[in-house]
C-alpha positions as CSV (number, residue, x, y, z in Angstrom):
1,X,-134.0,58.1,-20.4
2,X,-134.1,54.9,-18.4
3,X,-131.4,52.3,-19.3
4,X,-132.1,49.0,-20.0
5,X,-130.5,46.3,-19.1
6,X,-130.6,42.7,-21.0
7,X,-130.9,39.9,-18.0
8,X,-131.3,37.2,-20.1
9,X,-132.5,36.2,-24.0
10,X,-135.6,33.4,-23.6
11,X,-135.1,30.5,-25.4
12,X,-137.7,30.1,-28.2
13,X,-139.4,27.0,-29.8
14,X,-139.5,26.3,-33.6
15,X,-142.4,28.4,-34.0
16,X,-140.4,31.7,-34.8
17,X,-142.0,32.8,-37.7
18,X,-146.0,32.8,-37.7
19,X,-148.7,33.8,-40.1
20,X,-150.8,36.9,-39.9
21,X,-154.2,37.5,-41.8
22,X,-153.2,41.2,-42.8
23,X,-150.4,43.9,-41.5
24,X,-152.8,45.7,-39.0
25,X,-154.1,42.7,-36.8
26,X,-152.8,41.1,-33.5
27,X,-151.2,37.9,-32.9
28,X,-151.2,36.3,-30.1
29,X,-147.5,35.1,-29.2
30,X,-146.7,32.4,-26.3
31,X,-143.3,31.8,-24.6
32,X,-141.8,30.5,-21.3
33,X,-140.3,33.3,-18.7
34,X,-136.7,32.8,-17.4
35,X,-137.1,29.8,-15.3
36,X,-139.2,27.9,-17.4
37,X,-142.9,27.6,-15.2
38,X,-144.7,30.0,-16.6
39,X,-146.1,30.3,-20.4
40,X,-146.7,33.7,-21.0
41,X,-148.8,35.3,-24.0
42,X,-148.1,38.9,-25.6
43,X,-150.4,40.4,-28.1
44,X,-147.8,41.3,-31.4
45,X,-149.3,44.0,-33.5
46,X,-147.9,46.7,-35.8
47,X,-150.0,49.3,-34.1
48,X,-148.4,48.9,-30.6
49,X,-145.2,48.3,-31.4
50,X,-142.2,50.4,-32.1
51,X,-138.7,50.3,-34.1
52,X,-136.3,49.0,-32.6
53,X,-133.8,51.9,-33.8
54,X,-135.5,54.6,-31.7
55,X,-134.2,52.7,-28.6
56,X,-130.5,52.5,-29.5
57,X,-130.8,56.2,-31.1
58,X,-132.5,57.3,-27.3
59,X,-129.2,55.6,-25.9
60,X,-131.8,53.3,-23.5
61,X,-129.9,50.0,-25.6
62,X,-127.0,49.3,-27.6
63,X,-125.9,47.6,-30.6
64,X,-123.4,45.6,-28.9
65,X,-126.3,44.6,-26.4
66,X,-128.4,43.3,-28.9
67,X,-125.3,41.6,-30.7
68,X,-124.1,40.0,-27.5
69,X,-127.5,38.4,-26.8
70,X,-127.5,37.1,-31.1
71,X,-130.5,39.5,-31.7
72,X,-128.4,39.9,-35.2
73,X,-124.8,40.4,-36.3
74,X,-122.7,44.0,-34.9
75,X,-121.1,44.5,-38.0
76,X,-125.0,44.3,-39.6
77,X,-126.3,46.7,-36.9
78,X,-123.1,49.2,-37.1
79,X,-123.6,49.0,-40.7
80,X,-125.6,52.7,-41.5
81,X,-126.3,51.7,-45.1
82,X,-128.6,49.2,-44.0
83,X,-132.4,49.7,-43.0
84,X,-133.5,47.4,-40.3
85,X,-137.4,47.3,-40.2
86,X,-137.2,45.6,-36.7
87,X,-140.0,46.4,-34.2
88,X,-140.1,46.0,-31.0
89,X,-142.6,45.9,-27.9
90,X,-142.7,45.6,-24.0
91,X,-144.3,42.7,-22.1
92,X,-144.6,42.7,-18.4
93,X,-145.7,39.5,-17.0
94,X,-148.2,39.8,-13.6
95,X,-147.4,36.1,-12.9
96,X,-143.9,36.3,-12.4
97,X,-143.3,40.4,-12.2
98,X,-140.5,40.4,-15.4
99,X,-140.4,42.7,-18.0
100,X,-139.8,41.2,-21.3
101,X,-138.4,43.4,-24.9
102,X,-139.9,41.3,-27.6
103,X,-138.1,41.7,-31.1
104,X,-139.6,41.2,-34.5
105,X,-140.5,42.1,-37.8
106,X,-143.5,42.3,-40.1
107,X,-142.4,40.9,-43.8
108,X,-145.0,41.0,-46.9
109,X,-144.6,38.4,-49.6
110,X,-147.5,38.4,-52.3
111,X,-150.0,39.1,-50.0
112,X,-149.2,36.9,-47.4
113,X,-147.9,38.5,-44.1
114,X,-145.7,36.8,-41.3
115,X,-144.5,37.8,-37.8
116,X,-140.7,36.7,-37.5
117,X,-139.9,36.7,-33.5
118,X,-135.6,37.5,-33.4
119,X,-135.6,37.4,-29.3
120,X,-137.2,37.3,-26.4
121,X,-135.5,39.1,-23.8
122,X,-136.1,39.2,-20.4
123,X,-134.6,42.9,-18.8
124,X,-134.8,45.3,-16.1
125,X,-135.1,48.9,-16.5
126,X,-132.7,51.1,-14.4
């Protein structure tokens, strides 16, 4: 399994939490890379993303990595009673030659859906 390695965490605007028509479609999510020159847009979508569990179960990242960078709290990530429905995906920018782990989660509320963004992180893979 490869490693990977958290560089940095991208700082993210207000716009953290952004409307979706319905679960399956695909949002289009901007952000600045490391140094701040380039805006860079990922395509967010349930269907090409993954949980975020199966990479700190496949060793490849670790709670205290994602705790370190305020992804969320250790003692909430250690905890085993709770469920964490977070979802992550890859980006890899041709602009500036980064990779990127985008965290997030889908939520439902009556039938109206939302994409909440937890980090932007910019890593390399060893």
């Amino acid at each position: 399994m490869t490693k990977i390695s958290i560089i940095k965490k991208i700082q993210l605007g207000e716009e953290r939490s952004l409307p979706l028509h319905h679960p399956d479609a695909e949002l289009c999510f901007s952000f600045y890379c490391g140094s701040g020159k380039i805006k860079h847009e990922a395509v967010l979508s349930f269907a090409s993303s993954n949980f975020l569990r199966s990479l700190i179960e496949s060793d490849q990242l670790s709670n205290y990595d994602l705790a370190q960078n305020y992804v969320t709290k250790l003692q909430d990530l250690e905890d085993q009673n709770r469920n964490f429905p977070y979802r992550y995906q890859f980006y890899n920018s041709k602009e500036c030659n980064n990779d990127y782990l985008i965290i997030f989660d889908i939520n439902e509320y009556r039938d109206y859906y939302g994409i909440f963004v937890y980090a932007v992180l910019q890593i390399e893979k060893n």
